[in-house]
C-alpha positions, 0 to 999 in steps of 0.5 A: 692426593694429600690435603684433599678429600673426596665425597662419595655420593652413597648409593642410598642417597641416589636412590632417593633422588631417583625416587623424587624424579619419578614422583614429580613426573609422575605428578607431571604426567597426571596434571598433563592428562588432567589439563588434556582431558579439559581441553578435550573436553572443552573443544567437544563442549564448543564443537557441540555448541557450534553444531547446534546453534541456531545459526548456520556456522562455516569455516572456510581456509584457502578457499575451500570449506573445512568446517560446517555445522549441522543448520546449514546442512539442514538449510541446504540439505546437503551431507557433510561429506558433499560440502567439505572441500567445496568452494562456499561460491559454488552454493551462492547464487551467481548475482551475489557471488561477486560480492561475496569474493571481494568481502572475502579477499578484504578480511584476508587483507585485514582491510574493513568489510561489509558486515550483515548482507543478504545472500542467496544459498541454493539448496538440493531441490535447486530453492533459494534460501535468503540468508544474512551473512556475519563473518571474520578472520580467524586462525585455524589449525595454524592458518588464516581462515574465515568464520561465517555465520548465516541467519536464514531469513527466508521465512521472514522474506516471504511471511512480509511477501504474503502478509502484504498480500493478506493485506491488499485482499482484505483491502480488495474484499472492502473496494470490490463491488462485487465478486468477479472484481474481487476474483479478478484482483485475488489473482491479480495479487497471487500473481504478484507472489508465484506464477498464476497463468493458469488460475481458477477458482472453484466453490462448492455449494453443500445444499445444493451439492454443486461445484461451480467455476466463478473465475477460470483462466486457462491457456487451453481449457473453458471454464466448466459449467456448474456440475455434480461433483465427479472424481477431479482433483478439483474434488479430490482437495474438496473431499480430503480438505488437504493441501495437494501439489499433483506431479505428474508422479503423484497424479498417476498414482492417485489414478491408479489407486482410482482416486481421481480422473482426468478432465480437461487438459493434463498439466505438469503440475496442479497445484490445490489449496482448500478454502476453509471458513474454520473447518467447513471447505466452501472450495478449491483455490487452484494454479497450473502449469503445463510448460516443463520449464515451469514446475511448482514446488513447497514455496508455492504451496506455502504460498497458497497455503498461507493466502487461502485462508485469507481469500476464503474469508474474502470471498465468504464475506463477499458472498454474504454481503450479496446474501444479506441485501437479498434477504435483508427485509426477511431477516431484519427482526433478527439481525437487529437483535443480533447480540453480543451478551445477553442477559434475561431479567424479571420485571424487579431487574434480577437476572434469570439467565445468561448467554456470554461470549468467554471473552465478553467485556463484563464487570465480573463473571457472566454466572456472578449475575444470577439471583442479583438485581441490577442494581447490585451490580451496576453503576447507580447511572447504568442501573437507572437507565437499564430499569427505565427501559425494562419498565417502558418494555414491559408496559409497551410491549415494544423494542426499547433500544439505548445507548451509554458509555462506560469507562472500561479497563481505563477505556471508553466503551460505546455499548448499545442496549436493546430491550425486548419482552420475553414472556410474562413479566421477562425481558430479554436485554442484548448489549452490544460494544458498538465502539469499533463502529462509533469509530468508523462512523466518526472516520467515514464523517471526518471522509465525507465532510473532506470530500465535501469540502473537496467538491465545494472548494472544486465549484467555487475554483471553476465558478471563480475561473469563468468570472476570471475569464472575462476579467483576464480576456478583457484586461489581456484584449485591452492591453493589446489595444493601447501603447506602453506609454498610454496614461490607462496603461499601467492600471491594465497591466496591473489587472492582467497580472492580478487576474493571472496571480488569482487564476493561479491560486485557482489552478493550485486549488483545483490541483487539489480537489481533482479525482483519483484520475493519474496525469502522468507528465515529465515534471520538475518536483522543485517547482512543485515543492515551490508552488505547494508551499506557496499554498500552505506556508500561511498555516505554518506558525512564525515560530517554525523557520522554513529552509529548503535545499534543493538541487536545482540540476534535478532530472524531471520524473514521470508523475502526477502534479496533483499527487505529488503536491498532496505528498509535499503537502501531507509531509509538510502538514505531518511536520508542523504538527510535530512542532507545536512549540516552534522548530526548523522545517527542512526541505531537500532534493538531490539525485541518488543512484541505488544499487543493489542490496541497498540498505536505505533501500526496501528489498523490491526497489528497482536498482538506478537512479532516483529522485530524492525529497527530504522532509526534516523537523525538529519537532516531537520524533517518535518511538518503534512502536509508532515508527512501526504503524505510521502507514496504517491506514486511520492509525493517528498519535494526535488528538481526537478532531485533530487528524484522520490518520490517513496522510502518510498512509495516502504518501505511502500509496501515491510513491508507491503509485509512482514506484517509489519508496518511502524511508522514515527515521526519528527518534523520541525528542529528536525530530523526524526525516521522511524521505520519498524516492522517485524514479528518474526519467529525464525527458523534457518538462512538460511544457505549453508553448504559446505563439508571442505574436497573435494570430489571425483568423481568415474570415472563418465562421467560429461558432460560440457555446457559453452560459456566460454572457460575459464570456461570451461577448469576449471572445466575440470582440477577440475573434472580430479584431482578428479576422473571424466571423462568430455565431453565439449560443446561451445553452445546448439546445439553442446551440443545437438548433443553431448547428442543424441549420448553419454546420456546413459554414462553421469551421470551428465550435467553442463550447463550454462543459458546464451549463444548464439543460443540455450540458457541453459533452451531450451537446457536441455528441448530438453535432458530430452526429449531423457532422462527423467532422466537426472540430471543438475546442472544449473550455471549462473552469476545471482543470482537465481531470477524468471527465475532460479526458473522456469528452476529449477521447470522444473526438474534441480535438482541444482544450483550454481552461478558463481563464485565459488571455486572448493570445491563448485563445488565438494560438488554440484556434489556429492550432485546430483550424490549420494542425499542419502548419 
């Protein structure tokens, strides 16, 4: 092969190229197990981390879950290998299952879904644990799948539960007048927690050794007597001070081991929690079932567990309460002197001795007094006053007592002093923070003096109606009495229609002044909210604009006038005072229908249709901290003189009356929305329908009872226009004279409530007692509040509030004499 050379590669040469090749693989290979090793070591790292989260973590692929960490098998107590293949559905409580399927078929679809839902899980022991769901689509081992995460809020669900109850029996412990109330609504609220049928409460008398059953409620056993203690279970919880669920298992074990014996009816579970005032057990607080199909469980012992603390206090200071009157004269030296801090000084004002509380309000440390005069250690003011009263004490020899104010940590502090000689030349000073109560007694004022106005505003509405009555009745008679076209006309049709708009003003003033007494009627809130401005839009500044929105489609609610003004009223109040620099109030109603797991919606709510009113202001807003704390009762951001802090705790409790609800959102600068839902009932308003054309009478005989003469004679000259004869009667006794001797020929008795002597109930009581049969139409100032009612319970058969025209009166009186027609 001429002119060609070949260039043969030597076999060292190959070698060499070998030898490299090996090299990078084996650094190939080395840099794989190194970035293998990571990755393991990673995947553990997060498969750890997963495993141990404080949340419950799942996976779910085709349905069925594939993965779970350690807090949801905690959660529900079940094992691994009993929750991996399983559907999630078939741990969901059957209400939410539906909910579940749909967000989990959208997020496979890559459509949006809910986030941050409440679910309920079922665990082993067949308890439903309320968790908040989080989920997404993820891709696992190459597949679509869904990562959930569960936040277990039960806990936090029944610690509100039983807070709320913690609360509504301290508030029970200050309504109640006495024990057995207080008994009877402690088991009322328990109620209202877990199923208390079979419910009694025992206490145990240490001094005396005696076990008594102040309240037993029980399906088949009588309340015992007070006895010694025996070997019950009752005094098995007493004597351990433990916590005890008595299943039949467990109660024929302590049987056996001679612990207990029955008495009464056997149960299927007794459930007992001890009643400890600190370490001391006063008693047992006990709940049973004896129908198989109702067991208790750790949710209702923790439930009792939780609230006995509570109720022990209650009943402790209910017991003391009794106590302290029966022994208040006995104990009355002491109880003056009760101190907070005490402090024995000599006759210079040095201090000798000391007794203090750790967390007592003290300039420096108690021991830091000792060997100093007071002088050193207090404010030149303080000091002058403390020795002026130790002198007066030493030369007296009596109980010297004063009161000051010291600025405290930038808080003002109300203390009171009281000085007593303690040997010779000694006295013993005992102080005591009287701020809390400085505060009360400015509340319980502040109370007092509404109240007051309440009652004055109530007696000048119902002493301005019986002076309206007469001006109404006559104007309305003498209308009817002339033609359109007569000269006198127009000035009567203007005094009718005054006297109308001023017994309005009066009908909405006592709207307000009523007692606690519910009137519940089908009401249209539109009107209310209408009538209720009308009231309070003149103490609104002109530089607040009033807008209201309302739906005027609105279905009626079943409520109580006076109750829902006061609601408008406090709201509308609340808002104005939030825009003392001028702003926009807005006021709205629509119809919303809320469905379950509602967000707006608290977690008790009933599902449905309800009744929204929106109250809106520009004004101040607040921040969390007081959003959290604006229905506690006396809690107030104004100034002092300015507010009670009782309005929206007072919204709160008449929606809730009503069963509703109450949402609020603001934000500092930003304005507040307050809205108040109600139930819908949509009957009919409630309405009085008065005949157009006046009615009249047959010739019966109507007997009138008024202390107003004016009254009086008005409806005398109504009744004989219109074919009645009438009887008169100044008062009660003449009234009663008068019907001893004339009750066969009245048909009908018209009598006033109010008046002196002998008053309208006590007088028609004595009639109907000569005269079962009597028919009275009963006719006050006042609206018709609970006093009205009970005299109408009592066999009145009408009632007509003052003041009226003489159609009414006609139309009433006819209704009475002739019911049928």
């Amino acid at each position: 092969m001429k002119g060609k050379t070949l260039v043969r590669q030597t076999p060292a040469g190959e070698a060499e190229k070998l030898k490299q090749l090996k090299s990078r693989v084996r650094k190939r290979t080395r840099e794989l197990v190194t970035v293998n090793r990571a990755l393991q070591e990673s995947e553990e790292r997060y498969r750890e981390l997963v495993s141990n989260m404080p949340n419950g973590v799942l996976v779910q692929k085709q349905g069925r879950i594939v993965f779970v960490n350690a807090n949801i098998l905690a959660t529900i107590d079940f094992t691994l290998e009993e929750v991996l293949g399983k559907s999630i559905l078939d741990f969901i409580h059957p209400a939410d299952r539906e909910i579940v399927e749909k967000n989990m078929a959208l997020r496979l679809a890559n459509k949006q879904a809910a986030q941050g839902y409440e679910i309920r899980i079922a665990t082993r022991n067949g308890e439903w644990r309320t968790v908040v769901i989080q989920a997404k689509k993820i891709i696992y081992d190459n597949e679509p799948a869904i990562l959930s995460v569960l936040s277990d809020i039960t806990d936090k669900r029944r610690s509100e539960i039983i807070q709320d109850a913690v609360y509504k029996i301290s508030e029970a412990t200050q309504l109640a007048d006495n024990l057995p109330e207080l008994y009877r609504s402690i088991h009322h609220i328990i109620s209202g927690l877990m199923c208390t049928e079979n419910f009694y409460i025992a206490l145990f008398e240490r001094d005396s050794g005696m076990l008594s059953f102040p309240y037993f409620v029980d399906e088949f056993d009588d309340a015992p007597q007070t006895r010694g203690l025996k070997k019950g279970l009752t005094e098995y919880v007493l004597r351990t001070g433990i916590p005890l669920l008595a299943t039949p298992e467990i109660l024929s074990e302590l049987e056996k081991k001679g612990e207990i014996e029955l008495i009464g009816a056997p149960s299927i579970d007794w459930l007992g929690v001890p009643l400890k005032i600190r370490e001391k057990t006063i008693g047992v607080l006990v709940a049973q079932t004896y129908s198989p199909g109702l067991r208790y469980g750790p949710g209702e012992k923790n439930i009792l567990i939780f609230v006995s603390n509570q109720v022990a206090w209650a009943i402790e200071r209910k017991r003391a309460e009794a106590n302290l009157r029966r022994s208040e004269q006995k104990n009355r030296a002491v109880l003056s002197a009760m101190p907070d801090l005490m402090f024995r000084l000599d006759k210079d004002g040095v201090f000798l001795d000391y007794k203090a509380d750790k967390d007592s309000d003290l300039i420096m440390k108690p021991e830091m007094f000792l060997g100093r005069k007071v002088v050193d250690v207090l404010p030149p003011w303080l000091a002058d006053l403390t020795m002026k009263n130790i002198r007066r004490t030493l030369q007296t020899s009596s109980l010297q007592v004063f009161e000051y104010e010291i600025n405290f940590n930038g808080q003002l502090q109300y203390n009171e002093s009281r000085c007593v000689l303690c040997g010779i030349n000694e006295v013993l000073v005992l102080i005591r923070n009287v701020t809390e109560k400085r505060r009360l007694e400015q509340q319980v004022l502040q109370a007092q003096k509404m109240e007051s106005l309440g009652t004055l505003a109530g007696g000048i509405a119902h002493d301005f109606n019986n002076i309206l009555a007469g001006i109404l009745g006559y104007a309305s008679f003498l209308k009817s009495k002339i033609s359109a076209s007569h000269v006198f006309f127009k000035y009567v049709d203007t005094i009718e229609r005054s006297a109308v708009r001023a017994a309005d003003l009066t009908s909405k003033l006592l709207a307000f002044t009523r007692d606690d007494k519910v009137n519940y009627k089908p009401l249209n809130i539109n009107k209310l909210i209408r009538e209720t401005l009308e009231i309070i839009l003149h103490t609104i500044d002109k530089s607040i604009s009033v807008e209201t929105k309302l739906d005027e489609s609105l279905p009626t609610i079943m409520a109580d006038a006076g109750q829902i003004q006061q609601v408008v009223m406090n709201l509308c109040v609340n808002a104005r005072d939030a825009m003392s620099g001028g702003g926009k109030l807005s006021i709205a109603s629509a119809t919303v229908v809320i469905g379950a797991n509602d967000p707006k919606a608290p977690a008790d709510a009933k599902t449905g249709t309800y009744l929204k009113m929106s109250v809106t202001d520009s004004g101040s807003g607040m921040d969390q901290d007081v959003l959290t704390r604006i229905f506690d009762p006396f809690f107030t951001t104004k100034d002092k003189g300015q507010g009670s802090g009782l309005g929206l705790s007072v919204v709160y409790g008449i929606v809730k009356g009503h069963e509703g609800f109450v949402t609020v959102s603001s934000q500092p600068g930003q304005g507040t929305l307050f809205s108040v839902y109600f139930p819908v009932s949509g009957k009919p308003e409630a309405q009085e329908i008065w005949t157009a054309e006046p009615l009249r009478g047959r010739g019966e005989l109507i007997f009138v009872v008024d202390d107003e003469s004016d009254i009086r004679d008005f409806i005398r000259d109504v009744l004989q226009s219109y074919g009645y004869r009438v009887l008169l009667a100044a008062d009660g006794d003449q009234a009663f004279d008068i019907y001893q001797v004339r009750s066969q020929d009245i048909a009908l008795v018209i009598m006033d409530v109010d008046m002196p002597e002998m008053g309208g109930e006590e007088t028609f009581l004595k009639m109907k007692k000569i005269n079962p049969g009597i028919k009275a139409l009963l006719s006050t100032g006042y609206s018709q509040d609970g006093r009205v009612s009970e005299i109408l319970s009592k066999g009145v058969m009408g009632f007509i509030q003052k003041p009226y025209d003489f159609n009414q009166l006609l139309a009433k009186i006819r209704q009475i004499l002739d019911p049928g027609e």
